[in-house]
N, C-alpha and C positions, 0 to 999 in steps of 0.2 A: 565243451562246446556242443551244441545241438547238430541237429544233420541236417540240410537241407536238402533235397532232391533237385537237379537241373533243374529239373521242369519246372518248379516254385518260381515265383516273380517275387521282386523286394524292390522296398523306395530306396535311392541313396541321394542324398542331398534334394536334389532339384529331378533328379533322374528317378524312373521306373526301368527296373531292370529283368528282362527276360532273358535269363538263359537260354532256354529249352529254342528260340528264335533264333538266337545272336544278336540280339535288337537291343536297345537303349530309348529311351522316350524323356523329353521333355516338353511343357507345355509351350516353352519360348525358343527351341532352338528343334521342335521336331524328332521324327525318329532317325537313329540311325544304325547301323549295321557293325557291329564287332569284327574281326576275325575269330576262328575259332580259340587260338592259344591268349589273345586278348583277352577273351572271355573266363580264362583257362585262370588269367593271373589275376584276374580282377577276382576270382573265386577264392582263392588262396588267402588276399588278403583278406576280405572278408572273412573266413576264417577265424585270422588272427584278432577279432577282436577290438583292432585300434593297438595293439602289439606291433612292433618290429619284423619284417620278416627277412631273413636273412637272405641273400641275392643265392647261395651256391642251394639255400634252402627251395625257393622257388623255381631256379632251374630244374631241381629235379623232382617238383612236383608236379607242374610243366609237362617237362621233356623229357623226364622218366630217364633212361639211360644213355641215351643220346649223347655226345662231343658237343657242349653246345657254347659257348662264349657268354661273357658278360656283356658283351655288344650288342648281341641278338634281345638277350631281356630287355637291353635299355631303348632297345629301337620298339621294343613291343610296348614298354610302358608309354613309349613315346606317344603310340597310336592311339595310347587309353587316355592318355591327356589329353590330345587334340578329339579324340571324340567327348569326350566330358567337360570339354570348352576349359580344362585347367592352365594352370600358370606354373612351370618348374620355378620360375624365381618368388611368381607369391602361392604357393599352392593354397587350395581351398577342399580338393581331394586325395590327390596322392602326395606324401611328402619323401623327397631323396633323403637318407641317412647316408651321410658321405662315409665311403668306404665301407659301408655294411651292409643296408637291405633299402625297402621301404615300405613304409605305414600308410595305411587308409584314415583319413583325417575325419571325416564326418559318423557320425552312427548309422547302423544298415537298420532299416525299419521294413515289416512286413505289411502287405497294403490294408489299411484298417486299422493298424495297433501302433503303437510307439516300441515294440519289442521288438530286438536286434538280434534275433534268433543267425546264430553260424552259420553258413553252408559247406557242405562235406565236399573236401576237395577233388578236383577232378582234373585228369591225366589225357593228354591228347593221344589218339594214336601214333603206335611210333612211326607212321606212313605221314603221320603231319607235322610229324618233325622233322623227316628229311629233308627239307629244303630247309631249315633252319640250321641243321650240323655244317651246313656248308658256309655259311657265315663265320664260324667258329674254326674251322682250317683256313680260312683265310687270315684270322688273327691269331697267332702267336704256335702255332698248329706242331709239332714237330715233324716236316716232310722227309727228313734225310736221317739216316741210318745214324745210331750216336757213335758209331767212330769213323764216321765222315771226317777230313780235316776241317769242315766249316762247321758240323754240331758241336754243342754243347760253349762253345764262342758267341756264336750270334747271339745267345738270348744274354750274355752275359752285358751285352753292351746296352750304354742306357736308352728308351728310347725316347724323343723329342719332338713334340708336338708345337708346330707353330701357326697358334690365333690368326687369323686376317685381324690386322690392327682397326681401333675403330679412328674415325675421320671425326675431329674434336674443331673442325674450323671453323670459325665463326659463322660463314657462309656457305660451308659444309660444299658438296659436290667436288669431293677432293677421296670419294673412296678408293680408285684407283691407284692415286699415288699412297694412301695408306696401305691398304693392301700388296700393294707392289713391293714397299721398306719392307715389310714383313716377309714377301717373297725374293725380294735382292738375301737378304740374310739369312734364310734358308739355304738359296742357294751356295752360299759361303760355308755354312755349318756342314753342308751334305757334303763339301769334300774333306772333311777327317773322318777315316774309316775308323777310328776307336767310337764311333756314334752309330746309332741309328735312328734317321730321320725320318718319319712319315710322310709321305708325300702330300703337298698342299693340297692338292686336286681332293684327297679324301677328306683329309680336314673342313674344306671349302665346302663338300657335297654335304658331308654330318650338319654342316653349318646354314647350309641352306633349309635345311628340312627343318631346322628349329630347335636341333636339339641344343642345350645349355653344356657349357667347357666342359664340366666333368663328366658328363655322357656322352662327349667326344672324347674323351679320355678314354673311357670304356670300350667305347668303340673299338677303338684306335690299340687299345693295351701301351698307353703314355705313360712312360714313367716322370715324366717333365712338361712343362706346358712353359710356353714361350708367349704372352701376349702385352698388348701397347697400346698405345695413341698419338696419333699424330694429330697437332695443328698447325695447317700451314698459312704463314700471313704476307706481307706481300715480300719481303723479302729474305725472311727469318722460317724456322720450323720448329716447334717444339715437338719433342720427341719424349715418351716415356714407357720405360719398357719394363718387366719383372718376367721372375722366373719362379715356377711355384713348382712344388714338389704333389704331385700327384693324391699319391699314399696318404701323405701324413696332410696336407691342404695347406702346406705353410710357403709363404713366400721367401726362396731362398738368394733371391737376390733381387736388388732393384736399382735403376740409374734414370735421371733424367737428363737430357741436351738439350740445349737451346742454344740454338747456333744459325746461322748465317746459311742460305741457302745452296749455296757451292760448297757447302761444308758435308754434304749429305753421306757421298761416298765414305769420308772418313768416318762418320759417325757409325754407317753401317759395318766398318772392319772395327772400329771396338767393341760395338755389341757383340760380334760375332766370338771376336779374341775372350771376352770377358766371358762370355759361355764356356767356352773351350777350358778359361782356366779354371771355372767353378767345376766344372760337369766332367773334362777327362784330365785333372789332377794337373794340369797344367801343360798338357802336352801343346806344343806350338801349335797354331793355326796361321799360316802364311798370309800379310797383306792382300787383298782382291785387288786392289789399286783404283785407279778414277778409269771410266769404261770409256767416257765419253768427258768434253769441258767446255759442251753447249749445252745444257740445262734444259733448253726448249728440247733439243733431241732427245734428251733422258726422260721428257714429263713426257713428250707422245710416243716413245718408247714403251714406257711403264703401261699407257693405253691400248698402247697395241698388246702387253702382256694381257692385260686384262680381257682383252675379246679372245686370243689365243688358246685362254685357260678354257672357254666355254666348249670346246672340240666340235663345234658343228659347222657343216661348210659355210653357212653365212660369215658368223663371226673368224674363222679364217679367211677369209677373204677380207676381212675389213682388219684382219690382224695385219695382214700382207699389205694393202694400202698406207698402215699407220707405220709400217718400217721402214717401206719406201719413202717415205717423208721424215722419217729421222734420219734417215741414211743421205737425205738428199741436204738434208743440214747439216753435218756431219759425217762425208763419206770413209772417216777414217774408224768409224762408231764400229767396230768389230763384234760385237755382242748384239747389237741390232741386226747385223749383216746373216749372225749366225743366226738367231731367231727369224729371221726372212726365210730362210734357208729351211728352216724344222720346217713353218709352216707352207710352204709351196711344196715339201716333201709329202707335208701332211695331204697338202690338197690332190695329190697327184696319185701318189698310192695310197693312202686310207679311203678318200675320198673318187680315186680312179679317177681324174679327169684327165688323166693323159700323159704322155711323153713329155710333151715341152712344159709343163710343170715339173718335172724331174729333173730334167737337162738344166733346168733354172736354178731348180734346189744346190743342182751341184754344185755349177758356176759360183752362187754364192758363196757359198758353203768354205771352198777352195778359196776364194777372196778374201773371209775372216780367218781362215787358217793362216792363210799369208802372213797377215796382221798378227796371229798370236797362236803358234802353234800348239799353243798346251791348251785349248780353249776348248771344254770337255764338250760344249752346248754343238760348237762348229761341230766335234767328230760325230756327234750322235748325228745332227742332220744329214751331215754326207753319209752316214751308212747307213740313214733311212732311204737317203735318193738314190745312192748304189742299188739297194733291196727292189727299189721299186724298178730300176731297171734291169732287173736279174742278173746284176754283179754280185753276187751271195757271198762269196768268198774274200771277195774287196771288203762287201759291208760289215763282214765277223770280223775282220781284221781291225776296222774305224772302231766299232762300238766295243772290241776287247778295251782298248784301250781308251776308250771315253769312261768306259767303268772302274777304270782302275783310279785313274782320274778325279771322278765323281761316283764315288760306290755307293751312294744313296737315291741315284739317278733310276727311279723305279720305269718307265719309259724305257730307256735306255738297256736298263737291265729283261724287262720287256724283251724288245727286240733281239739283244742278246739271246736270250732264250729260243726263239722263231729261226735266228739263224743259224743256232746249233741243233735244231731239232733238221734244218734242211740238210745239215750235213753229216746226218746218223749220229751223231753223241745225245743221246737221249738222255745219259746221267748229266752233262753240264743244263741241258734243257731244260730241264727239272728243277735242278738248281735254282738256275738264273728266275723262271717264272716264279717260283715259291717264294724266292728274294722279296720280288717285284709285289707280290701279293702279299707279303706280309708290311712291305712298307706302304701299299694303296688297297687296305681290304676294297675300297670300290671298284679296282681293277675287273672290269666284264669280258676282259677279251681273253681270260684264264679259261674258257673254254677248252684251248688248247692244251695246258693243262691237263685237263678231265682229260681230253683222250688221251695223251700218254699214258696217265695210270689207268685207262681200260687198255691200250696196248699192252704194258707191262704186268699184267695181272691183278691190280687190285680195281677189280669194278665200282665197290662201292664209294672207294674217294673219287673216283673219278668222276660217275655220275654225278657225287653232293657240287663236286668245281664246279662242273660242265652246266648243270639247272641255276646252281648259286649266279654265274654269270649271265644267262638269260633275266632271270629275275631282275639283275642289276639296270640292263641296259639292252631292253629288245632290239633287234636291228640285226647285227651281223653275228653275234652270240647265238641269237635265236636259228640263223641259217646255219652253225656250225654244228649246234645242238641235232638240230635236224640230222645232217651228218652221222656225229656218234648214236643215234636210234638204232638209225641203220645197220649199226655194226652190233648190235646188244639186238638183234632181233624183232625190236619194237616199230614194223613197219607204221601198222597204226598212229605211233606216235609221231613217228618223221613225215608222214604224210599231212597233218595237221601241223605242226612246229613252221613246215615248208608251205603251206599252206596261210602262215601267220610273216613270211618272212614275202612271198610274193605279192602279200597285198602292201606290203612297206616299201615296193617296190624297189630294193636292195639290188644295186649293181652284180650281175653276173648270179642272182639268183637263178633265173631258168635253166641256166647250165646245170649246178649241184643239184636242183632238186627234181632237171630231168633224171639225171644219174639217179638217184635216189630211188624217181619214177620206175627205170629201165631195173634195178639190181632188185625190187620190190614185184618185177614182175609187170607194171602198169603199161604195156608197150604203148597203149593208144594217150594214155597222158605224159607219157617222157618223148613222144615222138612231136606232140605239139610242143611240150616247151624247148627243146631243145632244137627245134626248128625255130620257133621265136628266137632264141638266143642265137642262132646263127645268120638268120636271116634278115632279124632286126637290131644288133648290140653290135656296133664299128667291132668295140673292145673283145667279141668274140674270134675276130680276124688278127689280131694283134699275138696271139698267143695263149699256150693253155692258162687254162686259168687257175687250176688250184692240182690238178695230174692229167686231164687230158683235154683236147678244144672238144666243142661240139660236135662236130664234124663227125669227128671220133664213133661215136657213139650212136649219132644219127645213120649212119651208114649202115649201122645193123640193122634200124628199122625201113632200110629203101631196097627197093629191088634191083636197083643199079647201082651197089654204093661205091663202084671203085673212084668217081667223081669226089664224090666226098673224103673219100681216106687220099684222094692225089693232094686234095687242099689243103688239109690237116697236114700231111707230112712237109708240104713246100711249106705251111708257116712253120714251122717247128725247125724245120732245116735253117731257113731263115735267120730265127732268132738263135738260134744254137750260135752260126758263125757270127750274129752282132757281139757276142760275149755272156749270152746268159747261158749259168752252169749250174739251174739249178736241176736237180734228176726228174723232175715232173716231165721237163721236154723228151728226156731218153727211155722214161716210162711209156710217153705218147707214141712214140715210134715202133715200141715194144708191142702195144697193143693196135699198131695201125696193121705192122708186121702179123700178126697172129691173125689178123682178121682174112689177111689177102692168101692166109696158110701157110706162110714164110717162116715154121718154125727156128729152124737157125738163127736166121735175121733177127727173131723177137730175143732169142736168147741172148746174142750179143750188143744187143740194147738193152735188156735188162741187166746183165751184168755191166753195161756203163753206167744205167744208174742205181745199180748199187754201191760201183766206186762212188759216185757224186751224193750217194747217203739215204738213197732209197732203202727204207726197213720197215715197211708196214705192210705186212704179211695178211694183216685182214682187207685192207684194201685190196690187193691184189688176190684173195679167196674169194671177194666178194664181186670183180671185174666180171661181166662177161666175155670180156673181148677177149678173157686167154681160155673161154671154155674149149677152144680147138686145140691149147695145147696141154691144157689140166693133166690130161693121161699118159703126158710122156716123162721119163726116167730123168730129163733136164729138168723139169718142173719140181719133179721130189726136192732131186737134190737144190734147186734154189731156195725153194720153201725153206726145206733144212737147214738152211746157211740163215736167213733170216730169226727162226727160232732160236737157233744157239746166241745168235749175237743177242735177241730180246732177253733170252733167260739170263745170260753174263749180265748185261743190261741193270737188269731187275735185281739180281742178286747185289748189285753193287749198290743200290739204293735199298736193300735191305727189304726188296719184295719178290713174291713168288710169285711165279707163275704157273 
């Protein structure tokens, strides 16, 4: 092959291609813009000639040395197709080699000549790969030491991707209840732990973006794909489902039903059984049973799933409406009752709107338990509304046992993870989150993640989680991200990350990113927001909100602050005696203590919340509110007690610190 330089321009197809730009030009679709590792693959193949290129070949032409996944390529060619106006099912420029690489279909012509001179391939900085490697520990990554009791098992197990079924009804407007059959029977599959299921929500978002089954596959690292069709007629469904083997592209099972539309539920446990006995050698899978035997409650059930899946307050609240009317059809519908329950949990603490969205949550929650106490969906909601009203210890207890349950429950195992991190077990944290993220690479809220392994000593996974997750889903990632800057020294960076998180105007941002403000040194811009957030946010009155109120903090920049720290401590006392035990409150008092000089005081609240699982020794290096007690011989030895338990920690997941 010949060389070409960047900087050269070349025709491809309908296109004019600038490197040296990142540009693309066509006469009928205009110009448009690459990214750089875009540009990086499109170079490679070119290349090759109209040859093959092999996918582990391109990675590391790419992305040089980098952890980088088969997912990550496949979302980048994704990006060259849709800017090349291609088609993955009819290509015209790039074609997928299933299981191998892929070919550039057209000839590369130089502008003037019909000769298809090579271009000499080109390697992104490893700085622009970074946020690429973290895509790649989100799928199939090994996070745990290999003689963990859970490594070298989990990847053993198969794992199973299941399609949103397509709507084949004659009158069509029927995707919710396909998509729903597809999501009922997941949820059936997700409770045999010899599986491992990918969570729909990732499946659904790879699906949205356009990419085609097998580069959800990729994605996802599927070793199974699960997909179907429903039609449904006025009293009948036709149902058709397959199961295709990944790897090898072969269809390893197939069934059709055509049944009677009260026949749904049973249809849905043979599929599920029929799975079970192809895929884990015939181990049992237990009947789900009929949830409900009003129909209309199951159809706006299924509706309400479908608004549910989209996680924004809107459609939560329109999820919560559509349960309340199954439930009102049906009040013995336990599974609708429980799904009311997630999402008024959701709305309340993800969404912060309050107390009496939690008190609601539970109420429900408790009501389908009634009904069915092994009902894995009811225990995850009630230790979502526990969490949200700082029962932490309740809620590790509900969601242990929703996971055992449903251990494909990536949510679940989620939260799981947030709960053990409240109460210092950092190794099950770890765990639980890596689970969670290997069954939802779209998972954004692994933020959390990142910081543990910058607590635990390994910076660089942490940062690739902690950015991987912003990228994903700006919002509350982007305000955590912010966060961890802070602790990596990158004021710069968190001031700008907080600066992208306040104009989204994110609940309880002015608080973190006063903090951010004050530990960075900005007294005159942490002094305004965190007076905003006191003076304008109910929710800052309610309690702290992530380790200390506003109040807190602001007192250091008032020339009267005992007013301020008397408020900070009455809500904190407050909430202590309503029941929340989470250690953020005994930290607050710790640091209200230190401020008024009360060292003793501060000590034996900090040692309450170290029982209650306070162990982030950078946060509290990073505090000003203990700079009056930094220099005494209590301070050593705490610090001390927190580094040995990190180091233990660390070592136990197989990292140094």
């Amino acid at each position: 092959m010949s060389d070409r330089q960047r900087s050269d321009r070349y025709r491809l197809a309908d296109w004019t291609v600038d490197p040296s730009r990142l540009r693309i030009h066509s006469e009928r679709l205009g110009e448009r813009r690459l990214s750089p590792r875009a540009m990086s693959v499109l170079n490679v193949l070119v290349d090759a000639d109209g040859e093959v290129v092999k996918k582990y070949d391109l990675l590391d032409a790419v992305w040089g040395n980098a952890d980088v996944s088969d997912g990550m390529l496949s979302q980048t060619v994704l990006e060259l197709r849709n800017a090349l106006d291609d088609d993955a099912k009819d290509p015209r420029v790039i074609e997928t080699i299933r299981g191998v690489g892929f070919r550039l279909i057209p000839a590369v012509e130089s502008p003037g000549d019909t000769e298809a001179p090579a271009r000499a391939r080109s390697r992104l900085p490893l700085i622009s790969a970074l946020l690429a490697v973290a895509l790649s520990i989100a799928i199939g990554w090994q996070l745990l030491q290999p003689d963990s009791p859970d490594a070298g098992t989990d990847d053993d197990k198969p794992r199973l991707m299941v399609l949103p079924f397509e709507d084949r009804s004659p009158d069509g407007g029927y995707d919710y209840f396909a998509e729903g059959i597809a999501d009922e029977i997941s949820i059936h599959l997700a409770r045999s732990p010899g599986l491992r299921l990918v969570a729909n929500r990732a499946v659904l978002e790879f699906a949205d973006q356009g990419l085609i089954p097998d580069d959800i596959a990729d994605n996802v690292s599927a070793d199974l794909m699960l997909s179907g069709s429903v039609q449904r007629r006025d009293e009948t469904f036709l149902l058709v489902v397959r199961l295709t083997d990944v790897e090898r592209g072969e269809e390893v099972w197939i069934t059709r039903f055509e049944r009677p539309a009260g026949d749904v539920f049973a249809v849905q446990d043979e599929v599920a059984q029929s799975i079970a006995a192809v895929v884990l050698r015939g181990q049992p899978l237990a009947p789900r049973g009929s949830p409900t035997e009003d129909l209309s409650a199951y159809d706006i059930y299924l509706q309400g799933r479908a608004s549910q899946r989209q996680l924004s307050p809107g459609a939560t609240a329109e999820a919560i409406r559509l349960f309340e009317h199954a439930i009102e059809l049906d009040p013995g519908f336990a599974l609708a009752r429980a799904r009311l329950a997630e999402s008024l949990a959701i709305q309340g603490y993800i969404f912060q709107s309050g107390e009496p969205a939690l008190q609601s949550a539970l109420h429900h929650a408790e009501l389908a338990l009634q009904a069915d106490p092994e009902l894995a969906d009811g225990l995850y909601a009630k230790s979502l509304a526990l969490a949200g009203l700082g029962r932490f210890a309740e809620a590790y207890q509900q969601v242990q046992v929703a996971t055992q349950l449903l251990p494909n429950h990536s949510d679940a195992l989620f939260l799981a993870g947030s709960l053990a991190e409240a109460r210092g077990d950092l190794v099950s944290a770890v765990q639980d989150y890596s689970l969670a993220l290997r069954l939802n690479p779209t998972l954004p809220r692994t933020v959390a993640l990142g910081r543990l392994y910058v607590l635990l000593g390994d910076r660089t996974t942490g940062l690739q989680i902690a950015e991987r997750g912003h990228l994903l889903a700006p919002g509350y990632p982007t305000l955590y991200l912010a966060f961890l800057m802070l602790f990596i020294d990158d004021d710069a960076r968190a001031e700008d990350l907080c600066g992208q998180a306040l104009a989204m105007d994110l609940p309880r941002s002015q608080n973190l990113c006063g903090f951010i403000a004050l530990a960075s040194g900005r007294r005159s811009d942490a002094q305004e927001l965190l007076n905003a957030d006191w003076e304008n946010d109910p929710r800052a009155r309610t309690g702290p909100f992530t380790f200390a109120a506003s109040a807190t903090h602001l007192a250091m920049l008032d020339e009267n602050p005992e007013p301020l720290l008397a408020d900070s401590e009455a809500i904190t006392l407050s909430k202590i005696s309503d029941g929340n035990d989470h250690w953020s409150l005994r930290y607050n008092l710790a640091a209200v203590a230190s401020l008024r000089g009360e060292a003793d005081t501060a000590f034996e609240w900090l040692d309450e919340s170290y029982e209650q699982g306070f162990r982030d020794v950078q946060l509290l290096e990073l505090d000003p509110a203990f700079d009056a007690v930094r220099n005494l011989p209590q301070y050593s030895s705490f610090v001390r007690r927190l580094e040995e338990d990190l180091d233990t920690m660390a070592a136990e997941l197989g990292l140094v610190r």
